[in-house]
N, C-alpha and C positions, 0 to 999 in steps of 0.2 A: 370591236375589241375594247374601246373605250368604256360599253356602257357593261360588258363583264366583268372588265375588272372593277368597275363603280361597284356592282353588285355583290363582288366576292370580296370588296373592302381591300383589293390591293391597291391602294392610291400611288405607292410610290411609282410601278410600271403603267398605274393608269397614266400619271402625270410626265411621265417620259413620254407614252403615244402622244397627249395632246402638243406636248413642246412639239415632235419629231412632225407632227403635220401644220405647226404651225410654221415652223423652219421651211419646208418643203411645197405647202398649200402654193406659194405663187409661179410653181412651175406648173401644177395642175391648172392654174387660170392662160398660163401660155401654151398648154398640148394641142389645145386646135388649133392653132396658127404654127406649133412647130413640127406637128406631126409625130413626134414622141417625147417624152418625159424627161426633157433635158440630157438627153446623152454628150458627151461633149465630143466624140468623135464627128454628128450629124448636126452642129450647131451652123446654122446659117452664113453664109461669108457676108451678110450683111452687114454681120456686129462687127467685123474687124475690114470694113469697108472704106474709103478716102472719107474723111472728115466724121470716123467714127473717134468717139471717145472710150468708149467701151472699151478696157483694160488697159488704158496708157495711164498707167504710175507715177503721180506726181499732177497730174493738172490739176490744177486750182479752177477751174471751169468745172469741173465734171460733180453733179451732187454726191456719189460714191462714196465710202469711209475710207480708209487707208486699207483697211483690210479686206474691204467690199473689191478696192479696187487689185488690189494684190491676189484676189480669187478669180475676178472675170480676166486677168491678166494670163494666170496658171491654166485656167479652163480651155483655153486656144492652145494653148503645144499640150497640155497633159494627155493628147491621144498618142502622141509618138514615143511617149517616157516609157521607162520599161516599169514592171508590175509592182516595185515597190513607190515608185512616184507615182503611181496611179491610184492602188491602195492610201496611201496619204491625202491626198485629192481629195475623195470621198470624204478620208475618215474628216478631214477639217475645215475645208473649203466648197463643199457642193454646194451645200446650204448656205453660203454667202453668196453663192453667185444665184441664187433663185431670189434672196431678195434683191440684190443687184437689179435682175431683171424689171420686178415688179416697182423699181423705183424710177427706170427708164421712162416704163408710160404711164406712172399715176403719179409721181411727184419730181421728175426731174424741173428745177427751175430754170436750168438753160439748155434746150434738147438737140442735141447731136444728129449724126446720119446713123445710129447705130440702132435704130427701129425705122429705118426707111424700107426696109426690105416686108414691113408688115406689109398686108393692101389694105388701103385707103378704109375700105370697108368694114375692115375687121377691127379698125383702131379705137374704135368708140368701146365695142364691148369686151375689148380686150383691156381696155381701161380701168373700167367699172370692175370687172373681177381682179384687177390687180392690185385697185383699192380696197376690194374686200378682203383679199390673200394680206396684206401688211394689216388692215385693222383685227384680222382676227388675234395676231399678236400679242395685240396691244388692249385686249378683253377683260373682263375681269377672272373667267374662265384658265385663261393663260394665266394672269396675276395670281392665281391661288400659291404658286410659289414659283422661286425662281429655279430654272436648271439645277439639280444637283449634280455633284461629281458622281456620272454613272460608278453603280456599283454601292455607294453607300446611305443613297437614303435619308442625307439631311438635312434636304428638304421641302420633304413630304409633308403636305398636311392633314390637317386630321379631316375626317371625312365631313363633319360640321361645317368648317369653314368654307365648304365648297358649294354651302347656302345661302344666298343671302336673306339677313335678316330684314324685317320689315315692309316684305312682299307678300305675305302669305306662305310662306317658305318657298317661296319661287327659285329651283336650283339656276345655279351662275349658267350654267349649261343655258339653257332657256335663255337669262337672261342676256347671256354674250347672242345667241341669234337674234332676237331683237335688236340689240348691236350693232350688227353686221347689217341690215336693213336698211336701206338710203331714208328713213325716217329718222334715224341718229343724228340728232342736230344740234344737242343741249352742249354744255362745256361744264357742267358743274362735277364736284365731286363725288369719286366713285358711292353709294351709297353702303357699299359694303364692306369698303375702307376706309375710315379716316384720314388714315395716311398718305393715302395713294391720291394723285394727282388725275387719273384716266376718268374717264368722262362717262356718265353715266345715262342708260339709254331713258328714253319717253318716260313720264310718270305712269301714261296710259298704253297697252298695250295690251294684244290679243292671246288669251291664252288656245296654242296648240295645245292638238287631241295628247302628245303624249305627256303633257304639263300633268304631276300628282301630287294632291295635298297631305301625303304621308312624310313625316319630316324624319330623317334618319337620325339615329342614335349615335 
């Protein structure tokens, strides 16, 4: 869907899909361990197990934001709410509690019982994707603009910007996968922003087959 609307020059819905799977990507790095796609009815009694942190409001121990933690809070009773509490949920809080998740096992600094219910086995590669799901984020790809208030569109960029310069016209696409590749090691500034502080990937990197050196208009 992403790469139609690239083609058919809707940027503004193209840039909606990328936010919407950037928000969502780290529940897909947790499906095989949860067995489906973050329902909150089927969420493991793991997370809200003795010495879990996971949704208790207010601990100053727990990495979580205020609002991180006020999502994986709602996510535990939001099955038994009737359909307008439910609906809400969705509309504002799912996507907080998916990065929630992905922050449990790739960047919590002080870790809880609220991923003990992983198996042992699964925890390594459940890591790795979970640090992938939050760096996509944080890509140059996602930086092309920030969220607009759905519906108006102003903060769409033009289709140019969504190249970076001084690659060969290597699209940000490409270059956010390189990104996401545990090769990502530099810290210098983005090259495609000035302004932006995000870290930009190898100097050297491998062009994939679907890399093209036609530069859009």
């Amino acid at each position: 869907m992403i790469a139609v609307r690239w083609h058919r020059r809707e940027l503004s819905p193209m840039m909606a899909a990328v936010h919407i799977a950037a928000e969502y990507l780290p529940l897909l790095a947790f499906e095989p361990v949860l067995g489906h796609a973050g329902d909150p009815v089927l969420w493991p009694e793991g997370l809200s197990a003795a010495g879990s942190r996971f949704g208790v409001i207010g601990d100053r121990d727990c990495d979580h934001t205020k609002a991180e933690q006020s999502a994986a809070n709602r996510t535990l009773r939001v099955a038994v709410e009737p359909g307008e509490g439910w609906r809400a949920y969705f509309d504002r809080q799912h996507s907080q509690v998916a990065g929630a998740l992905a922050t449990c096992v790739a960047g919590c600094r002080n870790p809880c019982a609220a991923m003990d219910w992983v198996a042992p086995s699964a925890r390594e590669d459940l890591a790795v994707r979970a640090k992938v799901a939050l760096m996509f984020a944080d890509t140059p790809w996602c930086g092309c603009a920030t969220p607009p208030p759905w519906g108006t569109g102003s903060a769409c960029p033009r289709r140019r910007r969504c190249w970076t310069p001084g690659t060969a016209a290597a699209p940000r696409w490409t270059t956010t996968r390189s990104g996401t590749a545990p090769r990502w090691t530099t810290t210098s500034r983005c090259r495609a922003c000035r302004a932006c502080s995000r870290r930009s990937p190898p100097r050297t990197w491998s062009r994939p087959p679907c890399w093209t050196t036609s530069r859009p208009t």
